[in-house]
N, C-alpha and C positions, 0 to 999 in steps of 0.2 A: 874486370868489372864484377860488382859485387852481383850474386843471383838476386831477382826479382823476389824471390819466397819471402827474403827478411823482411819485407815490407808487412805483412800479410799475416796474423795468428796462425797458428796452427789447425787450432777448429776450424774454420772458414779460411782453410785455404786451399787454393784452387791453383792446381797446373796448370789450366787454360787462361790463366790472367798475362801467362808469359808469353810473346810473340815469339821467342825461340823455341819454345815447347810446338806453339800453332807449329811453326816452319818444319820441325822432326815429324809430326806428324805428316806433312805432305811428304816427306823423302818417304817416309814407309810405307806411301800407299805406294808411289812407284816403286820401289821395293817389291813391295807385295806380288803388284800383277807380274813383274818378271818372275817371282817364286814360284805363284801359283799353277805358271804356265809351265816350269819345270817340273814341278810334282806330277805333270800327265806323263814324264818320261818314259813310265811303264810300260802306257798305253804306245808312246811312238814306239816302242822298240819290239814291241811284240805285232804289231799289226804293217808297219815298216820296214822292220831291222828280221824281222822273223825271229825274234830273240823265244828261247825258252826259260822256263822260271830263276836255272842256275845263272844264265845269262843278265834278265831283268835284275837277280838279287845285287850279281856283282857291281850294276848299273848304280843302282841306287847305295851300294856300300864305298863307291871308291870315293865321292867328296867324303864321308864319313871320313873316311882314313884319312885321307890330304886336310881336314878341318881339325884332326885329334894330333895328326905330327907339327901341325901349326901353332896349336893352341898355346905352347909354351913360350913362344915368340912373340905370338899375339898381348898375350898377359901380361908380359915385361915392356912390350911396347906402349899399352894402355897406362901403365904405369908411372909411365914416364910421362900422361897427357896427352899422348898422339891421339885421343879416341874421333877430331875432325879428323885428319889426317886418315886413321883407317873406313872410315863413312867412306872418304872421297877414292882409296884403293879399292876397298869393296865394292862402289858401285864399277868400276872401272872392269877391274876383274872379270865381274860376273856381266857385263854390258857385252863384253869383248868377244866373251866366249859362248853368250847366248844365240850370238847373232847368225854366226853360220851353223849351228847344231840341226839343225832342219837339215841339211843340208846330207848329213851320214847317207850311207847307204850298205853300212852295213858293221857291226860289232865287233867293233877292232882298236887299236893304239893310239889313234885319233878320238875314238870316242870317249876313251877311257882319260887321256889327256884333258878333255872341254870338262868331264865331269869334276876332274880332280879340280880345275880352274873354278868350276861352280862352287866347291865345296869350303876353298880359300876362301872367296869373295864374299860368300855366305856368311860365314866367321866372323870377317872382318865388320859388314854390315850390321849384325846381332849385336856383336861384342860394343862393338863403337857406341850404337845409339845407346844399347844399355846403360854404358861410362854415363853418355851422354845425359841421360835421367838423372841418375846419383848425381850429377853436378849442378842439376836445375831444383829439382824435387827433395827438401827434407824428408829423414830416414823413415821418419811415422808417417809416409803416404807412400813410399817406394811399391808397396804391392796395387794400390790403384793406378800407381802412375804406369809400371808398368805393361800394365793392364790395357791401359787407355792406348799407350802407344803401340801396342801387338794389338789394339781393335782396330787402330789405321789401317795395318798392314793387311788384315783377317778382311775387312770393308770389299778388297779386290780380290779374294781368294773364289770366293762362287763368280765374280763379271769375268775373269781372268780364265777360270778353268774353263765354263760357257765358250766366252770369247775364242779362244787358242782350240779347242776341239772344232769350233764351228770354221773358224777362220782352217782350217787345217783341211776340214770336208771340203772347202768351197774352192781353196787357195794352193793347200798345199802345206804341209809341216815347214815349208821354208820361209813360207810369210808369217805363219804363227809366231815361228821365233825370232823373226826379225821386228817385228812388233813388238815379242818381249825384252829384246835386247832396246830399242828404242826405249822403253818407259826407263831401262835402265840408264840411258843418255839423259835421262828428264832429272832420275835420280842424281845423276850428278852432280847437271848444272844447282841443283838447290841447295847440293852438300858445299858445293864451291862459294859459295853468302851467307851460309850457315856461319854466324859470327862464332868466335873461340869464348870459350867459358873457365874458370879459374876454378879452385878447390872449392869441396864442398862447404858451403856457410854453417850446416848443422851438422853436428858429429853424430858416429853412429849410434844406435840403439843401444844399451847397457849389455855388456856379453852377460851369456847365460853359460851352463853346462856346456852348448853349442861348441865352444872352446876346445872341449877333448876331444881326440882322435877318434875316437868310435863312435861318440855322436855326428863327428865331420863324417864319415866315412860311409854313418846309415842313411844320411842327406843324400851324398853323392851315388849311393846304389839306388837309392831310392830315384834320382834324377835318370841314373841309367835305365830304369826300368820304363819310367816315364817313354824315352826314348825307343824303348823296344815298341811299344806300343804303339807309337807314332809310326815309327818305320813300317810295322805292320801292316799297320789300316791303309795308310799312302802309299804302299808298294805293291800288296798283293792282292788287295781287293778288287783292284782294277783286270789283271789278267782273268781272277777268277772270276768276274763279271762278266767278262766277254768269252771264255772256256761254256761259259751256262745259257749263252745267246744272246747277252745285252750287247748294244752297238755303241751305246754309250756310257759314260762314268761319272756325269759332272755332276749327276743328281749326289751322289756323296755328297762332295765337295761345298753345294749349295747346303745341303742340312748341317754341313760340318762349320761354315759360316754364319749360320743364322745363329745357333744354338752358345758358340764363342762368343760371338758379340753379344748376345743378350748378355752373357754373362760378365762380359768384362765391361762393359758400361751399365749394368744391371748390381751386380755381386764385387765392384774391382774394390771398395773401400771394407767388403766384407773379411777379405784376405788379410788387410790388416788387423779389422775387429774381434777377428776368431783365434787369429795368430796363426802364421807362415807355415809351421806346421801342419798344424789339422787342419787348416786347406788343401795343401796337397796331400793331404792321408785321402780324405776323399774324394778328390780329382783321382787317384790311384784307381781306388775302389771302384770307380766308375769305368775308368779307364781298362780295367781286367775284365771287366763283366763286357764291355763293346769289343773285344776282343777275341773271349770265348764265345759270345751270338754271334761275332762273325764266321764264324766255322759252318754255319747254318744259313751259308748267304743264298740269294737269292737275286735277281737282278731287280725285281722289285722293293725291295728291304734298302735299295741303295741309302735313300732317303732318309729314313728315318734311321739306321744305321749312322748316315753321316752325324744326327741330329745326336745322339750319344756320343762319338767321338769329338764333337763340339765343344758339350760339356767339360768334359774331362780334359780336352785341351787349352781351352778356355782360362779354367780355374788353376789348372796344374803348373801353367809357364810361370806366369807372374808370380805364383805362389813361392816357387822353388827358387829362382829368381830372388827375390824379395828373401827369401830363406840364407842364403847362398854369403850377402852382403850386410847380413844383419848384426853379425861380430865382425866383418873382417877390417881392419886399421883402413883409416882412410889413403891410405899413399898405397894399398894393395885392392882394392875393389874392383880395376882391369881383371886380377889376377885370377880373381874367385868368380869375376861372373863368366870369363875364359873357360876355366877350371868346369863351373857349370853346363857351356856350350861342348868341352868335350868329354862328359860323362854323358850327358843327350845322347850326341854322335856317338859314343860308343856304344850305345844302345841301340840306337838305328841300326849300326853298321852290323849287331852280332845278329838282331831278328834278320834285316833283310838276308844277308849271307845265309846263317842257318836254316830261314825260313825256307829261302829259296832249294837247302839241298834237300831238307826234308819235304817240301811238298812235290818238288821231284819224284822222290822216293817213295811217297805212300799219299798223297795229294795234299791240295790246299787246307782242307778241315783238319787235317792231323796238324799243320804247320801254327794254324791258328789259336789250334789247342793248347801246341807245346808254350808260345809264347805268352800267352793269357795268362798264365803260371806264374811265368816269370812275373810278371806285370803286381800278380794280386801278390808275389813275395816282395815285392819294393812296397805296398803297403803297410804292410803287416811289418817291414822294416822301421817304418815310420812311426808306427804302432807302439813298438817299441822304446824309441827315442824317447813316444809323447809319454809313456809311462814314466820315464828313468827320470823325466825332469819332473813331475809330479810329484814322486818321493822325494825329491831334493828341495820340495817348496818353490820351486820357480817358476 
């Protein structure tokens, strides 16, 4: 069936005129709230699990790993058009394995197992919908569109965090995540109607420079770093919040969702205005700077703290994203935005790991610091690139 887009100019056209778009956007809010409720893992495994920082890191690095040795299966599977097919694994996966994770009771092969299950189902879920965009959304809106579809998911990130900490005081970690794993059953059923969609109607954007290795390659660091970043702020801000006396964390969380969505429903057409690039040069920048002021946390700073890594997360997915598929042949787009999901993950996986030995070792502020670095050099990488194509006229 041919996409709805052809119908519709390009100037005045709208994602949201597609009932299949509406439909993806309800799977990613279920989606979401199961993510969001994983992102406290920190917090159960430290207040729970009695986990300490090297413990929490490895927590949060092993889907990384299980998402990065997939990725290359994932990409060829997209490729081939599975991206319903991996929607309905992914929600599966991550359903399965949500539901008794409450349940641990202590830092061991079992949990390291559910996480790696998480990390799968994650993949699949990102990678899939992604496919799923590029197949609905012509090229010259892919950065709003994606946008639009990560403000679904983002929408249940502060009800979710809220929710599963509160549900968790009242209940118990095992109703939390059995709640979470439910939205993931909700996700399903909606991926199982989600009708099948054919190749894309509009081809891709004209390749640039992007083409050469070293430009591909200052994208994909630069994605990495994104990633450290990320890993960061959601892994270790939370231990170090509750190390300083805070009993809670969701306040991040909350300012980390306000300040997203403003921007992806606010800024998502901007991304393409400005060009893929220098969007996420400065989601980076942003990104480094809420990194290094976390080194200076505080349990009140939660808040606004979240409200900077918002930004930067906000602007920087879709951007990169949107960056990722903007040359790559239409029969490889699984491939690249796969390719995209694990240079993230490998980014998550090096901050939390490392963060975790070094704050170990000389505490949270030294770990926040080293990472920060890293972050403002995938910048500055980018920086780069946007020069190189400058002198080339493009």
């Amino acid at each position: 069936m041919a996409s709805s887009s052809s119908s519709h100019p390009l100037s005045h056209y709208s994602e949201w005129l597609d009932p299949r778009f509406r439909q993806l956007l309800l799977f990613q809010m279920a989606f979401g709230y199961a993510y969001a409720a994983l992102i406290l893992v920190p917090k159960f495994a430290t207040v729970s699990l009695g986990a300490g920082p090297r413990e929490v890191g490895a927590l949060a690095a092993c889907p990384t790993i299980f998402a990065i040795l997939f990725a290359p299966l994932c990409g060829a599977w997209l490729d081939r058009g599975a991206h319903r097919a991996a929607m309905i694994g992914g929600a599966t996966l991550l359903g399965a394995s949500t539901l008794g994770f409450g349940y641990l009771n202590t830092v061991g092969p079992f949990a390291y197992a559910l996480r790696a299950l998480h990390g799968v189902g994650n993949l699949l879920i990102v990678s899939g919908s992604a496919v799923f965009v590029t197949r609905l959304v012509p090229a010259g809106h892919h950065g709003r569109a994606f946008g639009t579809a990560g403000a679904a998911s983002l929408m249940m990130n502060a009800v979710a965090a809220s929710a599963t900490e509160h549900l968790a005081d009242a209940f118990g970690w095992p109703i939390a995540y059995e709640v979470a794993g439910g939205a993931c059953a909700f996700a399903l059923g909606v991926s199982l109607t989600q009708p099948e969609v054919g190749a894309p109607v509009h081809a891709p954007l004209p390749a640039t420079l992007e083409t050469t290795t070293a430009l591909r390659w200052r994208a994909g660091y630069a994605t990495f770093a994104a990633g450290a970043g990320f890993g960061m702020l959601v892994t270790f801000t939370q231990p170090y919040a509750l190390s300083l006396g805070a009993s809670h964390v969701a306040a991040l969380f909350v300012g980390y969702t306000l300040t997203a969505l403003a921007v992806r429903l606010g800024l998502g057409s901007a991304v393409d205005r400005w060009g893929r690039r220098r969007a996420a040069r400065i989601a980076l920048t942003v990104y480094a700077l809420t990194v290094l002021v976390a080194a200076a946390l505080r349990p009140a700073t939660l808040f606004p703290l979240g409200l900077g890594f918002g930004f930067a997360h906000g602007l920087a997915w879709p951007a990169l994203c949107a960056l990722s598929v903007e040359n790559a042949p239409a029969d490889r787009t699984g491939s690249a935005l796969t390719r995209t999901q694990a240079f993230f993950a490998a980014g998550t996986m090096s901050a939390v790991w490392c963060g975790g030995l070094i704050a170990e070792a000389y505490g949270y502020a030294a770990a926040f610091i080293a990472v920060g670095l890293v972050v403002a050099s995938g910048a500055l990488a980018l920086g780069g690139a946007q020069r190189r194509l400058e002198l080339s006229g493009l």
